[in-house]
ChimeraX commands (.cxc) that place a marker at each C-alpha (Angstrom):
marker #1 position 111.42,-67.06,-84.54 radius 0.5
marker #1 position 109.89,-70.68,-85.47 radius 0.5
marker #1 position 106.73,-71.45,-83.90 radius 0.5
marker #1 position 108.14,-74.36,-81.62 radius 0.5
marker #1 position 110.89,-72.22,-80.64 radius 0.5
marker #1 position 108.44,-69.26,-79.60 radius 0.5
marker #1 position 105.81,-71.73,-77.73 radius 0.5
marker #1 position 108.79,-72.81,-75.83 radius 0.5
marker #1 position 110.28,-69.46,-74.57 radius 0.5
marker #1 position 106.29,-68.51,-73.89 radius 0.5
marker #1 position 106.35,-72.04,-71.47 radius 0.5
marker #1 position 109.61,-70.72,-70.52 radius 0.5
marker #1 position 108.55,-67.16,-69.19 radius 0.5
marker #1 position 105.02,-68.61,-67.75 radius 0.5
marker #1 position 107.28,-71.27,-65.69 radius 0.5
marker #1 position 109.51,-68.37,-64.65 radius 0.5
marker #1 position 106.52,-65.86,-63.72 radius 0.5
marker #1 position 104.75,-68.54,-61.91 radius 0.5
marker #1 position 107.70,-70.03,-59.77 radius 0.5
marker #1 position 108.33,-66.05,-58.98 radius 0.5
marker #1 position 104.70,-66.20,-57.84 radius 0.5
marker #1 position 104.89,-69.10,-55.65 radius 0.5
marker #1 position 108.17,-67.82,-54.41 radius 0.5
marker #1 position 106.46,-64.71,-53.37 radius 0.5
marker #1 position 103.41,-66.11,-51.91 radius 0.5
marker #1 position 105.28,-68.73,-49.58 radius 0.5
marker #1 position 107.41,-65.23,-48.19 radius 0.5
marker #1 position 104.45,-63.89,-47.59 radius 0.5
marker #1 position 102.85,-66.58,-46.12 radius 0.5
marker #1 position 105.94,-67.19,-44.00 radius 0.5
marker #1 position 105.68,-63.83,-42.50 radius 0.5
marker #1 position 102.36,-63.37,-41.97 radius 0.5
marker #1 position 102.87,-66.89,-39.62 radius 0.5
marker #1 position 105.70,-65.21,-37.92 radius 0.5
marker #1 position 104.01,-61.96,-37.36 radius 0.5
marker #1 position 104.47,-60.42,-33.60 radius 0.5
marker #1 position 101.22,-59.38,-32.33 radius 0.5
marker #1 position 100.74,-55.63,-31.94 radius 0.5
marker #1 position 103.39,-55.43,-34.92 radius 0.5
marker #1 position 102.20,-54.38,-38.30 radius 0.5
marker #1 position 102.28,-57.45,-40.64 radius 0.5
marker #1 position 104.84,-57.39,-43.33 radius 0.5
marker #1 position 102.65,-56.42,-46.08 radius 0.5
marker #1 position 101.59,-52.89,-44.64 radius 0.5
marker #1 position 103.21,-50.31,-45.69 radius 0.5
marker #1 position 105.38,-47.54,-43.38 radius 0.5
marker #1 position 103.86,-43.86,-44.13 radius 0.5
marker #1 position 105.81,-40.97,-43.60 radius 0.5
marker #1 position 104.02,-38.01,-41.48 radius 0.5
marker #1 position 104.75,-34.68,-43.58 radius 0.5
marker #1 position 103.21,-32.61,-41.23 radius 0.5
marker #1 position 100.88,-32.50,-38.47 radius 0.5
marker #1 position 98.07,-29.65,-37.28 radius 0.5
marker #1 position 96.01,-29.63,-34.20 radius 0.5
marker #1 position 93.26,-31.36,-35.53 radius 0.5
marker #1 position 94.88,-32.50,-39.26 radius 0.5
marker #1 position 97.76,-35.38,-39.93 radius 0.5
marker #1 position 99.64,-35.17,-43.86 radius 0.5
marker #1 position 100.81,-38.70,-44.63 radius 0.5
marker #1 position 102.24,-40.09,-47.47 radius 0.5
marker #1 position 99.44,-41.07,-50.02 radius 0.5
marker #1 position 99.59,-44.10,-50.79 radius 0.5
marker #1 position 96.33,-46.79,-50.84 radius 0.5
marker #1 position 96.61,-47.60,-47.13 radius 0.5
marker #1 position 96.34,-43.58,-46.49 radius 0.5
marker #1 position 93.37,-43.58,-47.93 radius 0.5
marker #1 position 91.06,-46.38,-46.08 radius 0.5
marker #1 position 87.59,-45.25,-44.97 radius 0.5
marker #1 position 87.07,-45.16,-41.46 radius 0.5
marker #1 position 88.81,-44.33,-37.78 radius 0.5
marker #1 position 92.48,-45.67,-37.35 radius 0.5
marker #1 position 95.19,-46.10,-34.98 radius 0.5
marker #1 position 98.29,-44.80,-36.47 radius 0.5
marker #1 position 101.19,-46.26,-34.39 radius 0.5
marker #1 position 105.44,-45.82,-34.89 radius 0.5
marker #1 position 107.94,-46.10,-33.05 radius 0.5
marker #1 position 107.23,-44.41,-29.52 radius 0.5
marker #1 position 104.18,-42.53,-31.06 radius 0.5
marker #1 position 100.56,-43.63,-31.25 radius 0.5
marker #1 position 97.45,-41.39,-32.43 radius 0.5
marker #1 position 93.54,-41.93,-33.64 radius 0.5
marker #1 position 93.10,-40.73,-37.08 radius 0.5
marker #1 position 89.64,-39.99,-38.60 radius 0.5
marker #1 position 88.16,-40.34,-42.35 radius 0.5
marker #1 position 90.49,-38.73,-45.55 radius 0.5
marker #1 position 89.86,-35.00,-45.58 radius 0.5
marker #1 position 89.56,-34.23,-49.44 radius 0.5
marker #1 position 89.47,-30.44,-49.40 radius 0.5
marker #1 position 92.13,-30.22,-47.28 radius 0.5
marker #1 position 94.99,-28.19,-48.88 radius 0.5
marker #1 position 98.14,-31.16,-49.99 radius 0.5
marker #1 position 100.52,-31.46,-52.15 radius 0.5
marker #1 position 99.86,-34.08,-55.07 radius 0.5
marker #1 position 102.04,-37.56,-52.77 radius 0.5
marker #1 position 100.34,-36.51,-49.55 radius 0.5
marker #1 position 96.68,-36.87,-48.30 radius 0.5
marker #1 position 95.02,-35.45,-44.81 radius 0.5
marker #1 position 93.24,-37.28,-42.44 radius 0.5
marker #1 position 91.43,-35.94,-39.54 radius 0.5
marker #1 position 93.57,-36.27,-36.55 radius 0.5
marker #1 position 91.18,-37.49,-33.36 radius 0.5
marker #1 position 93.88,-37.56,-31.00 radius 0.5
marker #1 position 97.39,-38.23,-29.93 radius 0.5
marker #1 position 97.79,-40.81,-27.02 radius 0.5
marker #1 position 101.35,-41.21,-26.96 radius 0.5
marker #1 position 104.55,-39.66,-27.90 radius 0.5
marker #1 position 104.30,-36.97,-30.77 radius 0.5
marker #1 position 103.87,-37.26,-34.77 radius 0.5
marker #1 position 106.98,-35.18,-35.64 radius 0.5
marker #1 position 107.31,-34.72,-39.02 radius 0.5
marker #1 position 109.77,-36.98,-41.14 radius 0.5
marker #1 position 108.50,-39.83,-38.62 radius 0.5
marker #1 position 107.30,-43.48,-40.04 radius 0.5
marker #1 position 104.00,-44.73,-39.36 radius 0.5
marker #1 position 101.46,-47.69,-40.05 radius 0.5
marker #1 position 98.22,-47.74,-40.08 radius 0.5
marker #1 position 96.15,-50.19,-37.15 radius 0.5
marker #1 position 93.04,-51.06,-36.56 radius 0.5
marker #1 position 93.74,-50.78,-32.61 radius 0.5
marker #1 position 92.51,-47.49,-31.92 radius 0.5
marker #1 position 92.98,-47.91,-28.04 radius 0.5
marker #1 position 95.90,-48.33,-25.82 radius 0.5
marker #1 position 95.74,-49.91,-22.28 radius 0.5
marker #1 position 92.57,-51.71,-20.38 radius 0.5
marker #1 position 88.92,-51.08,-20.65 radius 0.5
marker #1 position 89.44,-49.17,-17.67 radius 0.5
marker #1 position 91.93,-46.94,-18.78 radius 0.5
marker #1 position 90.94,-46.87,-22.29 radius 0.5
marker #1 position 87.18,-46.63,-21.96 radius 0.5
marker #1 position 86.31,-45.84,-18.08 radius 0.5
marker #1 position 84.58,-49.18,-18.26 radius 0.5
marker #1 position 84.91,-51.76,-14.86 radius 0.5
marker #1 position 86.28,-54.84,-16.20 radius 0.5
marker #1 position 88.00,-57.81,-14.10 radius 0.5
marker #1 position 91.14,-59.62,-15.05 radius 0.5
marker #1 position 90.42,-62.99,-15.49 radius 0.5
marker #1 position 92.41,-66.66,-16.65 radius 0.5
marker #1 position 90.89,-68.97,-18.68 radius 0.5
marker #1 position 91.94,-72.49,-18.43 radius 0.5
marker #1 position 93.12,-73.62,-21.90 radius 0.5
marker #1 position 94.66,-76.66,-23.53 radius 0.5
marker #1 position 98.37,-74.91,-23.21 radius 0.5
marker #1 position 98.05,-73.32,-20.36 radius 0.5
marker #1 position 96.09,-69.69,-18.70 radius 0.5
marker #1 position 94.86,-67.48,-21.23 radius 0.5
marker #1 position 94.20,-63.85,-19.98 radius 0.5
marker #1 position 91.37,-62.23,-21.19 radius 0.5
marker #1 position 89.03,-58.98,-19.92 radius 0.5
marker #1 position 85.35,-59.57,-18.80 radius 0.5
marker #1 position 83.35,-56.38,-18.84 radius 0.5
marker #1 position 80.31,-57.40,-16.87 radius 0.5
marker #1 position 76.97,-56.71,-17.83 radius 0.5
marker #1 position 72.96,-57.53,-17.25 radius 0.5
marker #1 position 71.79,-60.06,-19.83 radius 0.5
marker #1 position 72.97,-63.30,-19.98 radius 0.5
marker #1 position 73.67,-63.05,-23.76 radius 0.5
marker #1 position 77.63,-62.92,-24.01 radius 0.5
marker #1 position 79.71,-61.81,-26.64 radius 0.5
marker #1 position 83.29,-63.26,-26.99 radius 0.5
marker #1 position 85.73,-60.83,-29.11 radius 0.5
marker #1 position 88.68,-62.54,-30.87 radius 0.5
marker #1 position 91.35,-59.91,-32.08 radius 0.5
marker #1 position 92.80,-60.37,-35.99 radius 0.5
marker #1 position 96.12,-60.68,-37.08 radius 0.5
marker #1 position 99.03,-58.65,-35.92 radius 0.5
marker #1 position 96.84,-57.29,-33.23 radius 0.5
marker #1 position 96.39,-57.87,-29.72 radius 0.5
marker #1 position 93.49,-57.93,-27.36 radius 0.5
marker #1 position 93.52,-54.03,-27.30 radius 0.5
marker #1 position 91.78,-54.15,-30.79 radius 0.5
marker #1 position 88.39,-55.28,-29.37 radius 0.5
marker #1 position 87.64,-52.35,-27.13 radius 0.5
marker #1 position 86.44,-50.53,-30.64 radius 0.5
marker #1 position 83.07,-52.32,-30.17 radius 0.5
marker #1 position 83.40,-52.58,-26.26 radius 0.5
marker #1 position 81.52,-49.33,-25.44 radius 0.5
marker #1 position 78.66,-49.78,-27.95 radius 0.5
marker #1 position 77.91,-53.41,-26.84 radius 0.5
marker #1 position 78.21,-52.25,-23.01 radius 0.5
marker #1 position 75.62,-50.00,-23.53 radius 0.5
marker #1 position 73.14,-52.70,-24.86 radius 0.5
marker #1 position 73.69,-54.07,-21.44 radius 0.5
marker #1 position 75.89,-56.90,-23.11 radius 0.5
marker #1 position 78.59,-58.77,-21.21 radius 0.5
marker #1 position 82.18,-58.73,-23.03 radius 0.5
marker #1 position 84.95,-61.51,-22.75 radius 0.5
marker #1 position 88.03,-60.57,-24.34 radius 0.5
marker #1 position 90.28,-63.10,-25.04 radius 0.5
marker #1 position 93.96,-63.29,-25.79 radius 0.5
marker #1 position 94.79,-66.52,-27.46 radius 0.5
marker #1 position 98.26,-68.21,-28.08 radius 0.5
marker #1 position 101.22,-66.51,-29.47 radius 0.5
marker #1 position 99.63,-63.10,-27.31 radius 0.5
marker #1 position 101.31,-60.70,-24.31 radius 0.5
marker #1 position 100.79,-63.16,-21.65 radius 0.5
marker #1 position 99.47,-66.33,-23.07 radius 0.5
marker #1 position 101.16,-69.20,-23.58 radius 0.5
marker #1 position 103.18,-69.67,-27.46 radius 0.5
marker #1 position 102.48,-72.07,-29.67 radius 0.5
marker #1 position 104.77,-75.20,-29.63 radius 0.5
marker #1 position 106.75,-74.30,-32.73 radius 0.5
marker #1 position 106.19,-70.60,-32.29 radius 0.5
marker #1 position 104.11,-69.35,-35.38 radius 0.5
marker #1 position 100.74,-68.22,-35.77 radius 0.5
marker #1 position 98.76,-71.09,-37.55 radius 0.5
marker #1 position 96.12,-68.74,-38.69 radius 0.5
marker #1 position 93.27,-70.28,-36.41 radius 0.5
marker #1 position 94.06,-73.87,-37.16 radius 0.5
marker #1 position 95.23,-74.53,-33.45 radius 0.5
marker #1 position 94.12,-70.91,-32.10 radius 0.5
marker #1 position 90.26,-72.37,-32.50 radius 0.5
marker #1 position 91.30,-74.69,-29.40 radius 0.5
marker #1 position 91.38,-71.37,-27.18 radius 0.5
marker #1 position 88.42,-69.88,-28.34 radius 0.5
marker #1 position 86.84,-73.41,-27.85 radius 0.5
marker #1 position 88.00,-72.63,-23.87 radius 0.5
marker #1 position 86.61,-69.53,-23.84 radius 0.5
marker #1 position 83.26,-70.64,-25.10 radius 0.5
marker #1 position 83.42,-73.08,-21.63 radius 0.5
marker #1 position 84.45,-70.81,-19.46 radius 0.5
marker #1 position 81.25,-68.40,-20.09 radius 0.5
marker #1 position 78.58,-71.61,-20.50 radius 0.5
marker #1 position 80.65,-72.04,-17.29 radius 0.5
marker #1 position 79.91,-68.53,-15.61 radius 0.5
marker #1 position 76.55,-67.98,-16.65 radius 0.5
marker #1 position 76.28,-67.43,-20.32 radius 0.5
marker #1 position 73.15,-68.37,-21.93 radius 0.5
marker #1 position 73.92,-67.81,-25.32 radius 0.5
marker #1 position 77.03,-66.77,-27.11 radius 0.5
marker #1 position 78.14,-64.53,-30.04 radius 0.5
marker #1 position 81.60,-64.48,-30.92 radius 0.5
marker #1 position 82.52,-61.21,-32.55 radius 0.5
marker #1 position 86.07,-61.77,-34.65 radius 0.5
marker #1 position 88.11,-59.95,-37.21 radius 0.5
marker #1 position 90.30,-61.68,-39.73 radius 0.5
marker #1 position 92.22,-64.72,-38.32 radius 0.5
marker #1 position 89.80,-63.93,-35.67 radius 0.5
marker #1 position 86.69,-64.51,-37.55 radius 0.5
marker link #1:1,2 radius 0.2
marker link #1:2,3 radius 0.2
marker link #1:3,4 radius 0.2
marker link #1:4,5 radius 0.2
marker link #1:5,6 radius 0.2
marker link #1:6,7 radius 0.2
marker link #1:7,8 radius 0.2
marker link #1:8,9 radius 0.2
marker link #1:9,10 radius 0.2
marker link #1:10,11 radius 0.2
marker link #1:11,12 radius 0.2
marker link #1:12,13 radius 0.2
marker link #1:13,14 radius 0.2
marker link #1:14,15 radius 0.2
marker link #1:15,16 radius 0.2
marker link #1:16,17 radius 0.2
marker link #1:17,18 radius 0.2
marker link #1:18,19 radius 0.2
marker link #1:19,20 radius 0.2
marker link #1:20,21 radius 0.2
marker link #1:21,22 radius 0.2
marker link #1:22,23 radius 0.2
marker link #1:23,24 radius 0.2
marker link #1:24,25 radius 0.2
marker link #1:25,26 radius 0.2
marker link #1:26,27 radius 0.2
marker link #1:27,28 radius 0.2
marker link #1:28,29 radius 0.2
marker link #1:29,30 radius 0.2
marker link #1:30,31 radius 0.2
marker link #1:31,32 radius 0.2
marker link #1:32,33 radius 0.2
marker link #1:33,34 radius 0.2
marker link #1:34,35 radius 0.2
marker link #1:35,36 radius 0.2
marker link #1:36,37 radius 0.2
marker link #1:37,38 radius 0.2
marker link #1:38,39 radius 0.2
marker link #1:39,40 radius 0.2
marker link #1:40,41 radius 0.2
marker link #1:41,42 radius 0.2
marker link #1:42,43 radius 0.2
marker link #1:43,44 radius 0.2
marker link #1:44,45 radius 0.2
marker link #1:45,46 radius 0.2
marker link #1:46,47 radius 0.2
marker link #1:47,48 radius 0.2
marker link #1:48,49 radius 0.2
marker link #1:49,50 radius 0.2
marker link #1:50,51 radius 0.2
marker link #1:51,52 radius 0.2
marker link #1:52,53 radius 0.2
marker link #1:53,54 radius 0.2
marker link #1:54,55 radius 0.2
marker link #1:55,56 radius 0.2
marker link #1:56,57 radius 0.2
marker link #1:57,58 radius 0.2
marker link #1:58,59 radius 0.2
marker link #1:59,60 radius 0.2
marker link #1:60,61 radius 0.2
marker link #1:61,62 radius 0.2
marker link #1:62,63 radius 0.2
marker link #1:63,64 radius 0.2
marker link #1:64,65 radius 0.2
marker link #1:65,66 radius 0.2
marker link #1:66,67 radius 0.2
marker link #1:67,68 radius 0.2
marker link #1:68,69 radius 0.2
marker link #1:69,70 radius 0.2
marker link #1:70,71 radius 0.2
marker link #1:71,72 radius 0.2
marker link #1:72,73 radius 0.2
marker link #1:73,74 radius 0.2
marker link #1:74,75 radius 0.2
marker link #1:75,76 radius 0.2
marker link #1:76,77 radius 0.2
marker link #1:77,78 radius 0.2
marker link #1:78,79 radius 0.2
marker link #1:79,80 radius 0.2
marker link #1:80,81 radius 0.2
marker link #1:81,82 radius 0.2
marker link #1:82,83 radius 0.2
marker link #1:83,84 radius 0.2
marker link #1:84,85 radius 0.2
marker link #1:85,86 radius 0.2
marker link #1:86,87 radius 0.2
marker link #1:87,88 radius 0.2
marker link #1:88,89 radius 0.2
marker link #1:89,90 radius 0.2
marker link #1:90,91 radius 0.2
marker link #1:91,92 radius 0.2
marker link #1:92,93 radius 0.2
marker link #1:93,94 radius 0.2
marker link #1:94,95 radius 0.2
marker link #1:95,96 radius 0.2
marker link #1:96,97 radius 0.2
marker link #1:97,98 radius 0.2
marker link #1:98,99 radius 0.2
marker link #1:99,100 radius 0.2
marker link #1:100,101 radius 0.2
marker link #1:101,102 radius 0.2
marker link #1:102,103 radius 0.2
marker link #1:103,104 radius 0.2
marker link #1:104,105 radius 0.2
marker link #1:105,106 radius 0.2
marker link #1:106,107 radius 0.2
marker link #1:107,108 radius 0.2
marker link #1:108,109 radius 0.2
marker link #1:109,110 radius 0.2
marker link #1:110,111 radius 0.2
marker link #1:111,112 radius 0.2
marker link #1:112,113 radius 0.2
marker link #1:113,114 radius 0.2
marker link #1:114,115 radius 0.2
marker link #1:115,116 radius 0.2
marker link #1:116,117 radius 0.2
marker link #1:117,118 radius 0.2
marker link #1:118,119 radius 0.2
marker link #1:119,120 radius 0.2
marker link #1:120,121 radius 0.2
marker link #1:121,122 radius 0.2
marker link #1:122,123 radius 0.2
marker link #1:123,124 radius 0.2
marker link #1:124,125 radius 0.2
marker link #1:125,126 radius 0.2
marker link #1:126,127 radius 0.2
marker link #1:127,128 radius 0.2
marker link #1:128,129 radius 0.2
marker link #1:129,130 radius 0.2
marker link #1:130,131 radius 0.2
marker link #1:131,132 radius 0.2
marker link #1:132,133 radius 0.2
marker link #1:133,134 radius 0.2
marker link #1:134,135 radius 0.2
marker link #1:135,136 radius 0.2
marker link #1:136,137 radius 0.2
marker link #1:137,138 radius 0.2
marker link #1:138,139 radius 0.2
marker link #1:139,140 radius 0.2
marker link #1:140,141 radius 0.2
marker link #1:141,142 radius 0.2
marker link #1:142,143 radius 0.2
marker link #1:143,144 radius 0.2
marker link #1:144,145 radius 0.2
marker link #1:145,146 radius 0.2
marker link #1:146,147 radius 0.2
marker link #1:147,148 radius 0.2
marker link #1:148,149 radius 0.2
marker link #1:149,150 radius 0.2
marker link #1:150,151 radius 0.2
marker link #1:151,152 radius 0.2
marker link #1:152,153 radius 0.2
marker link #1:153,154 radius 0.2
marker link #1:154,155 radius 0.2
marker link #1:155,156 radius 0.2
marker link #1:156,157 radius 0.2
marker link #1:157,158 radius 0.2
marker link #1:158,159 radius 0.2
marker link #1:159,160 radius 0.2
marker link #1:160,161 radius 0.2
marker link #1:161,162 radius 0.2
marker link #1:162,163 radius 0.2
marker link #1:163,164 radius 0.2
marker link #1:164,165 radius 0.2
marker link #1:165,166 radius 0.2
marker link #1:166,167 radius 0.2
marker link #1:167,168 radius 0.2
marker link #1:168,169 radius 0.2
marker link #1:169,170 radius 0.2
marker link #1:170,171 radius 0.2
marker link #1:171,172 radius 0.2
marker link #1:172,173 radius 0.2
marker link #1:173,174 radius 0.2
marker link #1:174,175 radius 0.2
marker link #1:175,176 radius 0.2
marker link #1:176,177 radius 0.2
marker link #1:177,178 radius 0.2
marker link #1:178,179 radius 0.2
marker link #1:179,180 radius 0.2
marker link #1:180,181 radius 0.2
marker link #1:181,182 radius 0.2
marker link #1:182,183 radius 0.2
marker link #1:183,184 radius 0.2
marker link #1:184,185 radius 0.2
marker link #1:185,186 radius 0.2
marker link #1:186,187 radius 0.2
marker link #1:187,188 radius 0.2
marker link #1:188,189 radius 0.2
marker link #1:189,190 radius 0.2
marker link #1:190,191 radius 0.2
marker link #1:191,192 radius 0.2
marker link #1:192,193 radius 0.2
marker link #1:193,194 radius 0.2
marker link #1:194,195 radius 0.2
marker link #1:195,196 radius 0.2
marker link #1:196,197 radius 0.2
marker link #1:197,198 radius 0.2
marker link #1:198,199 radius 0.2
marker link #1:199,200 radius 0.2
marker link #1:200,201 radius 0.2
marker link #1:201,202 radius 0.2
marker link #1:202,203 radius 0.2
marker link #1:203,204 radius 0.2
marker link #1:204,205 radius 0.2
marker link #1:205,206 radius 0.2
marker link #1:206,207 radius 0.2
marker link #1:207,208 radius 0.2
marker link #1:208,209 radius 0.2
marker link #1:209,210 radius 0.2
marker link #1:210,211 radius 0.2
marker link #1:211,212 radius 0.2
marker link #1:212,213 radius 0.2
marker link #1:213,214 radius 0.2
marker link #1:214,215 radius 0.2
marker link #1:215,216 radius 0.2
marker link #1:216,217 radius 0.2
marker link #1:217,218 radius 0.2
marker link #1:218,219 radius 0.2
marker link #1:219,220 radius 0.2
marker link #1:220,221 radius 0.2
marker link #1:221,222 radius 0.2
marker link #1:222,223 radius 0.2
marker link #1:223,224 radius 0.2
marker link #1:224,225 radius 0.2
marker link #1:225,226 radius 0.2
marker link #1:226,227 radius 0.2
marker link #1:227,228 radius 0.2
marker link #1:228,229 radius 0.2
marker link #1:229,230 radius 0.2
marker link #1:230,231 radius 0.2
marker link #1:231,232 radius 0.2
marker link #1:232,233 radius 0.2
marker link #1:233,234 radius 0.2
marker link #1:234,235 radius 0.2
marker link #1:235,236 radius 0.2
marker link #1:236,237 radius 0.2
marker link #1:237,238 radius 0.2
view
């Protein structure tokens, strides 16, 4: 092949690969603006349970099997707290074990799909943590946001903004800890969430509008008492 004519299929296949790229990025992208929230976002992948023990869960390995720390592991009609990888645990070479905290709904039969969440509880912080919270509405610029105060003594709030794909269920992982430090809790859902209003063209904007709600919420507790504020968020959130 002449040099010009192998430069130019080169160009060629670096035009193709990058346009393949982009191609793949703006699906991505797309979704990820369209994402429901309490839905797992298009890039995590569905696990299958293999089997399941009183205290043990065998998923399929796979990278998102094997993240450090304490999970929600939700499917359809099933959801269930799983703990840290167990590495002794006896599995076959595509499966790894995870310590299985609980099961709060439905059952983990085996064959069943499953995704990995970071909302480890289900419900209120009533129901969820046996914590006295009060329902409250926030005043925003499109409308009532619902959120969860958890009252407490100092006058030091923190405000907890949920990430992507994830609902206001996701904050009550830090909800006990921070109650006892005596710390008052807002917990705000924000546009596009169960109960709050959408967004005029419907998609997520990745907290280029949702900052306008947070914005409301930081009012509303200079409003009802707050002296200072921290806002605690995770991805999109933060």
């Amino acid at each position: 092949m002449r040099p010009a004519t192998a430069t130019a299929a080169a160009v060629t296949a670096l035009i193709g690969a990058g346009a393949a790229m982009l191609a793949a990025g703006r699906h991505a992208s797309d979704a990820a603006l369209k994402v429901e929230p309490g839905k797992p976002l298009p890039t995590e992948p569905a696990l299958t349970v293999h089997a399941t023990s009183s205290h043990q869960v065998a998923l399929t390995r796979d990278l998102a099997s094997q993240r450090p720390g304490v999970y929600g592991l939700t499917g359809h009609g099933c959801h269930a707290v799983v703990g840290p990888v167990i590495e002794d645990a006896p599995h076959t070479a595509d499966t790894v074990v995870r310590r299985l905290d609980r099961v709060t709904h439905g059952t983990l039969d085996p064959g069943a799909k499953v995704w990995l969440t970071p909302q480890v509880h289900l419900g209120n912080p009533r129901t969820a943590l046996g914590l006295d919270h009060a329902d409250v509405d926030i005043p925003g610029e499109l409308g009532g946001l619902p959120a969860w105060f958890v009252p407490a003594d100092r006058d030091t709030w923190v405000i907890t903004v949920h990430g992507l794909g994830a609902t206001r269920e996701h904050p009550m992982v830090v909800m006990e800890f921070l109650h006892g430090m005596r710390i008052p809790v807002l917990d705000l859902a924000y546009r596009g969430d169960l109960g709050a209003p959408r967004s005029p063209d419907g998609l997520a904007h990745l907290g280029e509008s949702e900052w306008r709600d947070l914005d409301a919420a930081l009012r509303y507790a200079v409003r009802y008492g707050a002296r200072n504020i921290v806002v605690h968020g995770w991805s999109t959130g933060a």
